[in-house]
N, CA, C and O atoms as a Maestro MAE file, in Angstrom:
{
 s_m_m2io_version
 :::
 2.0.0
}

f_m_ct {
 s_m_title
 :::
 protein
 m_atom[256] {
  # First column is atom index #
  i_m_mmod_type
  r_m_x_coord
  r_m_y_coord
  r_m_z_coord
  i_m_residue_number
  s_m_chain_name
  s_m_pdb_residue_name
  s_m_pdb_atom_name
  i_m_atomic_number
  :::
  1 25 32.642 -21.828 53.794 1 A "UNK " " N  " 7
  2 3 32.787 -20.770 52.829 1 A "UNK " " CA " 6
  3 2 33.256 -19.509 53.543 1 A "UNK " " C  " 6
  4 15 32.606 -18.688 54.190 1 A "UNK " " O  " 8
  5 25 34.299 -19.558 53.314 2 A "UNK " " N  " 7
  6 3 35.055 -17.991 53.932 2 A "UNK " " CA " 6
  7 2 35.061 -16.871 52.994 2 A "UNK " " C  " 6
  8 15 35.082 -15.841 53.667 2 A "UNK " " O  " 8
  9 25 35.051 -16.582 51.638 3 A "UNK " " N  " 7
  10 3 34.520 -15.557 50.932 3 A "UNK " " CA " 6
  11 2 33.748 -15.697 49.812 3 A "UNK " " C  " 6
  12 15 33.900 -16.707 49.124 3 A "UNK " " O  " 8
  13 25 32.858 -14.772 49.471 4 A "UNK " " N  " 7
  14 3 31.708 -14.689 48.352 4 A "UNK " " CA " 6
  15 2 32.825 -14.473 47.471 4 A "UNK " " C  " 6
  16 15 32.717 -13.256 47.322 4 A "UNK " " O  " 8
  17 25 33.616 -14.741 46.927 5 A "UNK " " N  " 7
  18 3 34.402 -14.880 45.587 5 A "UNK " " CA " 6
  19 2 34.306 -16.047 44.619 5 A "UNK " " C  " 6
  20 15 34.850 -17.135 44.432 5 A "UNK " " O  " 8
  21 25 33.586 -15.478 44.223 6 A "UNK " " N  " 7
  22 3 32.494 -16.299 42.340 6 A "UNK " " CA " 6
  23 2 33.689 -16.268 41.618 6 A "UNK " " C  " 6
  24 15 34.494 -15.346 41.747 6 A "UNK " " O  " 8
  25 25 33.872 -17.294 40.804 7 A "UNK " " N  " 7
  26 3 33.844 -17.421 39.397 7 A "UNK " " CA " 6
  27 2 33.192 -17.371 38.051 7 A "UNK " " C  " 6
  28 15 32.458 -18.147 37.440 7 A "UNK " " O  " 8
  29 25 33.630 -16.369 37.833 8 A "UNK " " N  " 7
  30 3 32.954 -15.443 37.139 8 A "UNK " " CA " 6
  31 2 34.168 -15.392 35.806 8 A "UNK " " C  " 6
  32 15 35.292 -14.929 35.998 8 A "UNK " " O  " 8
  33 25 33.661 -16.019 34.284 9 A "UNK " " N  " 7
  34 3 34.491 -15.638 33.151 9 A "UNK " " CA " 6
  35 2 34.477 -13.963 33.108 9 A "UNK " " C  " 6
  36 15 33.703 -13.165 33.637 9 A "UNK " " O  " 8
  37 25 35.486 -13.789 32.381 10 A "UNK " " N  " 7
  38 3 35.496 -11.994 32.211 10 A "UNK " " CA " 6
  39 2 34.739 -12.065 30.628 10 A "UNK " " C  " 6
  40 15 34.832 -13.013 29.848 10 A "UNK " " O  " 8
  41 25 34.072 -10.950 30.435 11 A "UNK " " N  " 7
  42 3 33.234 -10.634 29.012 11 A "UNK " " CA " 6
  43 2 34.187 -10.920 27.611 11 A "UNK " " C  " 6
  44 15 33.698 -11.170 26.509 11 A "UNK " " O  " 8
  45 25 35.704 -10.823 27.910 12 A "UNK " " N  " 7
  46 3 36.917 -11.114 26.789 12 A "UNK " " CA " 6
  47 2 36.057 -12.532 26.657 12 A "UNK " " C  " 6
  48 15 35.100 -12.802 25.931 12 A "UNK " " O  " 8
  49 25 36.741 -13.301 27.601 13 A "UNK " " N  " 7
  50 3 36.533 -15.068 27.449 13 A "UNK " " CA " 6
  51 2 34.942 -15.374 27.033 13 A "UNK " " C  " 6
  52 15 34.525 -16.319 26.364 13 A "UNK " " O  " 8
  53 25 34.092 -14.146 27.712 14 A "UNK " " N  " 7
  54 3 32.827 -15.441 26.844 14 A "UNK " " CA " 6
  55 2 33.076 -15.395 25.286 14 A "UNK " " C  " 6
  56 15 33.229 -16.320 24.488 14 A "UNK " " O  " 8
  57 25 33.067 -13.592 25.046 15 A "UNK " " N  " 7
  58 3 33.110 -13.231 23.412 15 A "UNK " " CA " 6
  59 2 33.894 -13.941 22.808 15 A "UNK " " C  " 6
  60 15 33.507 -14.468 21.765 15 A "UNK " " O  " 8
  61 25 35.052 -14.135 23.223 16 A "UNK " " N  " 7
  62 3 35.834 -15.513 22.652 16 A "UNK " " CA " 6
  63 2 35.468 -16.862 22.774 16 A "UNK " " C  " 6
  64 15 36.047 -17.673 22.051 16 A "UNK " " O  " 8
  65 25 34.593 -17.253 23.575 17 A "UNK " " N  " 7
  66 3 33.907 -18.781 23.364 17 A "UNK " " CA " 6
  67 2 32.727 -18.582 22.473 17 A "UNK " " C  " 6
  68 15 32.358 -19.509 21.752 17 A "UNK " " O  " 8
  69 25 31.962 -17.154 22.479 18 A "UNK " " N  " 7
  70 3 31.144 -17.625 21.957 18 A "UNK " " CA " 6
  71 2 31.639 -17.525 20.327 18 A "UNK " " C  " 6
  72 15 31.485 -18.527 19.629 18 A "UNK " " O  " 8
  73 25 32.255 -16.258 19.723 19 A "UNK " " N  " 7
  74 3 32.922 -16.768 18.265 19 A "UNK " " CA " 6
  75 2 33.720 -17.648 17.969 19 A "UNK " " C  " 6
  76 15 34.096 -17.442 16.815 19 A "UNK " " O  " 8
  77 25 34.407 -18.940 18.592 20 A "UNK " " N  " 7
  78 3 34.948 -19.944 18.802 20 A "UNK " " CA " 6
  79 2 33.644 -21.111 18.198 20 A "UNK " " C  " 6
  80 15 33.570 -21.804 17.183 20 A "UNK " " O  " 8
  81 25 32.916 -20.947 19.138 21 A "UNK " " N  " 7
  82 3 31.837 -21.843 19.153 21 A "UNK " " CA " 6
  83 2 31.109 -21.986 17.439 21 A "UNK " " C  " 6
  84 15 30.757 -22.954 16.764 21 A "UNK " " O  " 8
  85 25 31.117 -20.642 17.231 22 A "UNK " " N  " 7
  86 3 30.136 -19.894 15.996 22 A "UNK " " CA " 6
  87 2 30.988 -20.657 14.883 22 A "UNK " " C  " 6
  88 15 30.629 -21.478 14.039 22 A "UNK " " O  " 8
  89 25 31.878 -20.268 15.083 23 A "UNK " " N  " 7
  90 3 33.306 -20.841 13.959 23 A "UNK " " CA " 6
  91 2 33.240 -22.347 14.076 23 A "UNK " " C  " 6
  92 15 33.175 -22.822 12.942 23 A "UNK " " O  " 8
  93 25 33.232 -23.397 15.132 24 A "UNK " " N  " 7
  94 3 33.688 -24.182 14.887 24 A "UNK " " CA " 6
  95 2 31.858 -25.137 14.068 24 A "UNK " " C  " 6
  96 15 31.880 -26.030 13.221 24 A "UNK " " O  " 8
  97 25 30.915 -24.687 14.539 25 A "UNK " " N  " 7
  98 3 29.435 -25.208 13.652 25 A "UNK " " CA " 6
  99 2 29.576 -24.436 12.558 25 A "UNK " " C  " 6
  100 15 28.793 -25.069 11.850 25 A "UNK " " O  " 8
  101 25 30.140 -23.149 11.524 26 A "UNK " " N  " 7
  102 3 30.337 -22.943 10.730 26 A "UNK " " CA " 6
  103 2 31.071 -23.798 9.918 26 A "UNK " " C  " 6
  104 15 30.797 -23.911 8.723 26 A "UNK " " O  " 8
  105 25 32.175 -24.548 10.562 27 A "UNK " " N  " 7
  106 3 33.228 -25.309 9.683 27 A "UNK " " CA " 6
  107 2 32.107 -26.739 9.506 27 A "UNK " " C  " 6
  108 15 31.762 -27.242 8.437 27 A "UNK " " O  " 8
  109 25 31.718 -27.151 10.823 28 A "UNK " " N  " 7
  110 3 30.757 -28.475 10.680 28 A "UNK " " CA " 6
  111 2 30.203 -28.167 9.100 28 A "UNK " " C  " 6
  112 15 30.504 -28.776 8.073 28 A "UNK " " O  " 8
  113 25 29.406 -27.158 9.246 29 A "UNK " " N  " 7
  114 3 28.665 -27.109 8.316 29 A "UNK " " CA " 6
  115 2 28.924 -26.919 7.105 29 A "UNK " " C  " 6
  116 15 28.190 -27.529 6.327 29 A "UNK " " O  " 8
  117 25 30.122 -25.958 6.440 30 A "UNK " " N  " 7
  118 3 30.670 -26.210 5.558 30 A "UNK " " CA " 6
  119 2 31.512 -27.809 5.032 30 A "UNK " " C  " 6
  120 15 31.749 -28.197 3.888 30 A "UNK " " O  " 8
  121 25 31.771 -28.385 6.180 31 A "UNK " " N  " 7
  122 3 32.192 -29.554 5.582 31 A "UNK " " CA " 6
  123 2 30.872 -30.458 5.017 31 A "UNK " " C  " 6
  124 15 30.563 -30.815 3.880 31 A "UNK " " O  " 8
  125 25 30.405 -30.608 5.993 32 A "UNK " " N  " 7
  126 3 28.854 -31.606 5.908 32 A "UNK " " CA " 6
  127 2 28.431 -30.714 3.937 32 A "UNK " " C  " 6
  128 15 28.502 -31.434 2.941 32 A "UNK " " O  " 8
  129 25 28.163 -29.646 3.847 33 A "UNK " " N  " 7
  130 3 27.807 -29.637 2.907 33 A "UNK " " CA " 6
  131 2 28.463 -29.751 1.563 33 A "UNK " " C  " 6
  132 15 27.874 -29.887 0.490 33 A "UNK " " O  " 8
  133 25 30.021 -29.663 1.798 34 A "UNK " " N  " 7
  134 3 30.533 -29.944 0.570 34 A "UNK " " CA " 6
  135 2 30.841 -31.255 0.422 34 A "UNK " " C  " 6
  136 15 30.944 -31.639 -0.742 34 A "UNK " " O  " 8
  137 25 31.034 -32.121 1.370 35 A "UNK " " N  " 7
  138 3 30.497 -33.616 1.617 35 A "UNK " " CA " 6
  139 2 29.435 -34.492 0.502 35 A "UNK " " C  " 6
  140 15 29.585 -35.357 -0.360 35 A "UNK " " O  " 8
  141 25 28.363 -33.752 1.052 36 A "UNK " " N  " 7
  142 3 26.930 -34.219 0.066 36 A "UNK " " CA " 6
  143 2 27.387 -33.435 -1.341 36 A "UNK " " C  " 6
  144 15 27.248 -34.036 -2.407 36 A "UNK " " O  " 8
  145 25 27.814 -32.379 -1.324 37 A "UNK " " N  " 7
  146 3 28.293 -31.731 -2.883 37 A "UNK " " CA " 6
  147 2 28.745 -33.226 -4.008 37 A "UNK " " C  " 6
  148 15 28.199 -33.785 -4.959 37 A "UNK " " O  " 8
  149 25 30.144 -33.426 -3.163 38 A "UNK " " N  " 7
  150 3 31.219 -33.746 -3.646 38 A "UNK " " CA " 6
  151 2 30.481 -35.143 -3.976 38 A "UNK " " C  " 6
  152 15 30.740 -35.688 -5.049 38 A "UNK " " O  " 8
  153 25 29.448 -35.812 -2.961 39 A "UNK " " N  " 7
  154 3 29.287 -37.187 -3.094 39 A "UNK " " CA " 6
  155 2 27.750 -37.247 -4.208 39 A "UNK " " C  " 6
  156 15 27.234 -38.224 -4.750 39 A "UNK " " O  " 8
  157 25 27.481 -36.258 -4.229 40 A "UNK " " N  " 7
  158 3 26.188 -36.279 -5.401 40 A "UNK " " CA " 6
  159 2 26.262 -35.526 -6.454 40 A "UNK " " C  " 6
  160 15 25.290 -35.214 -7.140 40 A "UNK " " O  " 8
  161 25 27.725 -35.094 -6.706 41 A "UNK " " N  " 7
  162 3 27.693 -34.068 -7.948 41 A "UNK " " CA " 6
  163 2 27.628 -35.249 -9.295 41 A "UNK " " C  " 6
  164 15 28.064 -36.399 -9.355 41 A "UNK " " O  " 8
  165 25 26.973 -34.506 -10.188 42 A "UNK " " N  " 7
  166 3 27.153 -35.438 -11.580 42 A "UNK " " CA " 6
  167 2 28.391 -36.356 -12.284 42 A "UNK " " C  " 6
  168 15 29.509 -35.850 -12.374 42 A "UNK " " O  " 8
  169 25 28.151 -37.669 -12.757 43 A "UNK " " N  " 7
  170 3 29.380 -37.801 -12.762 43 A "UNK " " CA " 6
  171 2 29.846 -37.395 -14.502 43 A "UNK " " C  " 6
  172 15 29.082 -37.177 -15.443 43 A "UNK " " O  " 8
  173 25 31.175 -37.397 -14.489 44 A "UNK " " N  " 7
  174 3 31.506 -36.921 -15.781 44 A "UNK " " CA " 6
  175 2 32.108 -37.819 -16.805 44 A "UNK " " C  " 6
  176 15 33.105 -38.526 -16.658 44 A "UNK " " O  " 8
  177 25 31.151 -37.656 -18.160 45 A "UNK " " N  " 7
  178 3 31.392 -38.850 -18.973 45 A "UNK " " CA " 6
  179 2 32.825 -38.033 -20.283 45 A "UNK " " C  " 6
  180 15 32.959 -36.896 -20.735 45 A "UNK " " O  " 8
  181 25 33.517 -39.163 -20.444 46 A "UNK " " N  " 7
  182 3 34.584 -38.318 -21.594 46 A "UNK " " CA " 6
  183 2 34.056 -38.273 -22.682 46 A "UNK " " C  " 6
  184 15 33.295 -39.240 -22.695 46 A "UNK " " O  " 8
  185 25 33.970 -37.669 -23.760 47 A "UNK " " N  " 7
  186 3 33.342 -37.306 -25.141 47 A "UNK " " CA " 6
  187 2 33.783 -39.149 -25.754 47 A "UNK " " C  " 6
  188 15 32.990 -39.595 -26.583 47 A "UNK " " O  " 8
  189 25 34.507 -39.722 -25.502 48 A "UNK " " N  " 7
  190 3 34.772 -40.921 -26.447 48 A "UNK " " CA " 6
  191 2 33.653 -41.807 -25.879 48 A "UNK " " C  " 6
  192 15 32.812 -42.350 -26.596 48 A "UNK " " O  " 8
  193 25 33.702 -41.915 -24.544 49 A "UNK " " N  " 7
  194 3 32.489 -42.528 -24.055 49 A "UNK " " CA " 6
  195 2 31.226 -42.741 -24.385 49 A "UNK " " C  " 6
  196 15 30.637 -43.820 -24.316 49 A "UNK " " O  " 8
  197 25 30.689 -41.454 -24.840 50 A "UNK " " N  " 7
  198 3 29.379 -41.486 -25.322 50 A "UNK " " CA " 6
  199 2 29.686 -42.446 -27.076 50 A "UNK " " C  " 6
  200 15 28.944 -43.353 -27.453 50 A "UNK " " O  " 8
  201 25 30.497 -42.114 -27.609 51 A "UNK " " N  " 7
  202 3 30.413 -42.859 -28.602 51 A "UNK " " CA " 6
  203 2 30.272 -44.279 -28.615 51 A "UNK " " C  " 6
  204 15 29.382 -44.854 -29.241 51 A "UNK " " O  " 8
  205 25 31.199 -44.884 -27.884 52 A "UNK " " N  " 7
  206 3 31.118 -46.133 -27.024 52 A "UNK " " CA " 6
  207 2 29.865 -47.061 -26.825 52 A "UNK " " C  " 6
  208 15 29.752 -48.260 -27.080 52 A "UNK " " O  " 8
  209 25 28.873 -46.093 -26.249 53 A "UNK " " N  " 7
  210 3 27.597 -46.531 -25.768 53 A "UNK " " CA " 6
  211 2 26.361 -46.693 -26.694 53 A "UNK " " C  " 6
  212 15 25.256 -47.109 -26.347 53 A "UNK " " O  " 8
  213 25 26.860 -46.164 -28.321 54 A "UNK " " N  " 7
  214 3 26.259 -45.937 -28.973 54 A "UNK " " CA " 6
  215 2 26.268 -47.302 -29.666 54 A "UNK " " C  " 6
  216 15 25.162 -47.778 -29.921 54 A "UNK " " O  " 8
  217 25 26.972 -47.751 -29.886 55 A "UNK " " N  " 7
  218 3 27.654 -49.584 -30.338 55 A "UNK " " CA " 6
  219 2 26.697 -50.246 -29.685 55 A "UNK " " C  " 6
  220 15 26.523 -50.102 -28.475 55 A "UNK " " O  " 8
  221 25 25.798 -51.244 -30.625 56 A "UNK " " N  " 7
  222 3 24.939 -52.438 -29.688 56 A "UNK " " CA " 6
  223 2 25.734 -53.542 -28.591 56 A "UNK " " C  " 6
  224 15 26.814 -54.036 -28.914 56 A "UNK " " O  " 8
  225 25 25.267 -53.771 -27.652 57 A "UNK " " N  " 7
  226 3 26.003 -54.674 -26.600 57 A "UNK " " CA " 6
  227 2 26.275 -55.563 -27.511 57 A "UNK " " C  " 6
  228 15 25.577 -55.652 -28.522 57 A "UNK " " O  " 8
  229 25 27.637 -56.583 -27.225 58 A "UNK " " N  " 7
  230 3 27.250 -57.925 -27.808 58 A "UNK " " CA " 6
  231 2 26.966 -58.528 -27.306 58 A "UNK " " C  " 6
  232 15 26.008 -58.862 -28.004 58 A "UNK " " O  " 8
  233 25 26.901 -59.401 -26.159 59 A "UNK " " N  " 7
  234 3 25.803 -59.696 -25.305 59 A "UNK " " CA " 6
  235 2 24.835 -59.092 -24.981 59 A "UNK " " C  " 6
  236 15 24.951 -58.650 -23.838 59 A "UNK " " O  " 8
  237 25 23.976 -58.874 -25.420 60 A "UNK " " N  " 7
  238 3 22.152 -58.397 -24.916 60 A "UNK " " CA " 6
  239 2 21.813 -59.048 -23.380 60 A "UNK " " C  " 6
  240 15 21.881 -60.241 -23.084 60 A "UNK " " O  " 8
  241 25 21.499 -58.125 -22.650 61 A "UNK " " N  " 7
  242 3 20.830 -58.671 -21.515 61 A "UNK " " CA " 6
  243 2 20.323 -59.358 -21.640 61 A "UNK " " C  " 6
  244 15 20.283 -59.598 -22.847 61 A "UNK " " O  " 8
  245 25 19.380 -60.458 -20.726 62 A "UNK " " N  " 7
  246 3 18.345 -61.300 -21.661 62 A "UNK " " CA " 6
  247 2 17.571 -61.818 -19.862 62 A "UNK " " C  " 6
  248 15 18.275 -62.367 -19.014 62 A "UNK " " O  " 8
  249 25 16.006 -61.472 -19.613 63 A "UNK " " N  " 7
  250 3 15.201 -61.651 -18.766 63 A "UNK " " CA " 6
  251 2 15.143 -63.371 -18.222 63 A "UNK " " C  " 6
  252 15 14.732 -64.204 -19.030 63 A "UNK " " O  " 8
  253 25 15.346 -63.578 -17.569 64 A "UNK " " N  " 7
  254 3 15.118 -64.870 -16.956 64 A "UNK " " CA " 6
  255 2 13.734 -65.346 -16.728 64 A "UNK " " C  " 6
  256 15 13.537 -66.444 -16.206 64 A "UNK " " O  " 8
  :::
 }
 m_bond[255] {
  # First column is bond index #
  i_m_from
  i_m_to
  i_m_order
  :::
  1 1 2 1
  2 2 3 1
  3 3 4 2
  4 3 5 1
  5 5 6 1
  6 6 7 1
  7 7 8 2
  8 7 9 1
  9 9 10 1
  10 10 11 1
  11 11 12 2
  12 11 13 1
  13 13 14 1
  14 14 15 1
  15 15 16 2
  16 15 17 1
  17 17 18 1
  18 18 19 1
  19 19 20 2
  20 19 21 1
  21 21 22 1
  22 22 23 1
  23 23 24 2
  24 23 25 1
  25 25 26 1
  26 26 27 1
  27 27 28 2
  28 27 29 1
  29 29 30 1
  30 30 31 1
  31 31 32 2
  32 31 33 1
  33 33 34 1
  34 34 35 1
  35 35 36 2
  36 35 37 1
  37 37 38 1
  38 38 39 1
  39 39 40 2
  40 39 41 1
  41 41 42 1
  42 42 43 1
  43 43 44 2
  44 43 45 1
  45 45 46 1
  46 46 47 1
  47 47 48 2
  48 47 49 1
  49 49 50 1
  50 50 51 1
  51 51 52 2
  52 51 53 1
  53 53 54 1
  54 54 55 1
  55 55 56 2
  56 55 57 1
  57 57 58 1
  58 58 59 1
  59 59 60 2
  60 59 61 1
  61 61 62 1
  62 62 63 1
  63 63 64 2
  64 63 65 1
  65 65 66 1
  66 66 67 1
  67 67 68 2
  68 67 69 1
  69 69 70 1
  70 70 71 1
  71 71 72 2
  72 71 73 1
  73 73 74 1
  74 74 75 1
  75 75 76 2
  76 75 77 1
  77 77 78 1
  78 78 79 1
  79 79 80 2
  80 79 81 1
  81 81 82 1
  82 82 83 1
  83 83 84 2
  84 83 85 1
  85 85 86 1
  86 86 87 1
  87 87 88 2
  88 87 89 1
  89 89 90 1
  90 90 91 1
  91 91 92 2
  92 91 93 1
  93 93 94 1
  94 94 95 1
  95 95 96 2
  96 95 97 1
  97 97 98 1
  98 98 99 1
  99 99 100 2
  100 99 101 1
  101 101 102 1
  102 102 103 1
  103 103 104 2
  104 103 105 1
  105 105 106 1
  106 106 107 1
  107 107 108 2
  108 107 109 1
  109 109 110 1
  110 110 111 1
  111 111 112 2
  112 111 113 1
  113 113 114 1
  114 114 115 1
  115 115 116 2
  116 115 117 1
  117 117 118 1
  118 118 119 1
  119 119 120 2
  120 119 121 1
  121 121 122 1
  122 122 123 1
  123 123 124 2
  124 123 125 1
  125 125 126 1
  126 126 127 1
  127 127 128 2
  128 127 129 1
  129 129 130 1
  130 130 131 1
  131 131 132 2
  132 131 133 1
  133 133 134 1
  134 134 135 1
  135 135 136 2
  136 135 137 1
  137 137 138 1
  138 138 139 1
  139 139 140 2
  140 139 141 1
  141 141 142 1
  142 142 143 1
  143 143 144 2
  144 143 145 1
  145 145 146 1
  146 146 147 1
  147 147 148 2
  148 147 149 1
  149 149 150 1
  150 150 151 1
  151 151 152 2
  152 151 153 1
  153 153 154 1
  154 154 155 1
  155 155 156 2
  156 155 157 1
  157 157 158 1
  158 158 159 1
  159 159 160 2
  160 159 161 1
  161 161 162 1
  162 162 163 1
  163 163 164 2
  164 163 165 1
  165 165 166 1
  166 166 167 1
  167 167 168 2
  168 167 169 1
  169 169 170 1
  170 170 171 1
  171 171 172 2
  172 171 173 1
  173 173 174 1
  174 174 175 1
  175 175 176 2
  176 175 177 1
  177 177 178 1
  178 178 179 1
  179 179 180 2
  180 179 181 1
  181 181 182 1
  182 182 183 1
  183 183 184 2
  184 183 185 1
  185 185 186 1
  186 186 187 1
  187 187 188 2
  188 187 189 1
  189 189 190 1
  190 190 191 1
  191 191 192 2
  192 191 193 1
  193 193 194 1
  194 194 195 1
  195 195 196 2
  196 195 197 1
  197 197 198 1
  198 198 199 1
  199 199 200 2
  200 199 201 1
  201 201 202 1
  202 202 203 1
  203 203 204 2
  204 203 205 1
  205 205 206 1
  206 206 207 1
  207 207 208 2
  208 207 209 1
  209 209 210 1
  210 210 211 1
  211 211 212 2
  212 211 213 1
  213 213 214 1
  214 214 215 1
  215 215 216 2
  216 215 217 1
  217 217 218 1
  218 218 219 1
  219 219 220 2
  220 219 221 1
  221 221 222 1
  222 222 223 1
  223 223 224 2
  224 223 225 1
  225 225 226 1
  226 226 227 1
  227 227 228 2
  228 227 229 1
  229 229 230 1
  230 230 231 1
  231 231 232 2
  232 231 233 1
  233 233 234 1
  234 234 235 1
  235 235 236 2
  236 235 237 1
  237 237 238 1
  238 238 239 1
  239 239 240 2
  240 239 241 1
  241 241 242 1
  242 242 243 1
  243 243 244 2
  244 243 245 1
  245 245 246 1
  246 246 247 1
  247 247 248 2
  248 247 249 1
  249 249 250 1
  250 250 251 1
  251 251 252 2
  252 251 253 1
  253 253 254 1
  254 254 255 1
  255 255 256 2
  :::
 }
}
């Protein structure tokens, strides 16, 4: 070792890793949650539909 010359980031580069960092678990997290949104939101029935359901099966289930 011929000189004490550290590597040392300058205060620019951390502040920029660390809002880098902040940003990129912000996006995680916005995805992850619109994820579960998108995959558990209600599903949507069309107005004719419900009428539909109102009609007796013609086949009836029937218990074994």
């Amino acid at each position: 070792m011929q000189g004490k010359e550290e590597a040392l980031m300058s205060l620019t580069t951390i502040i920029l890793m660390l809002v880098t960092g902040w940003l990129a678990v912000a996006a995680a997290m916005l995805w992850g949650v619109l994820r579960i949104t998108r995959r558990h939101h209600p599903s949507y029935k069309p107005p004719h539909a419900a009428v539909e359901s109102e009609k007796p099966a013609a086949h009836p289930a029937s218990a074994h």
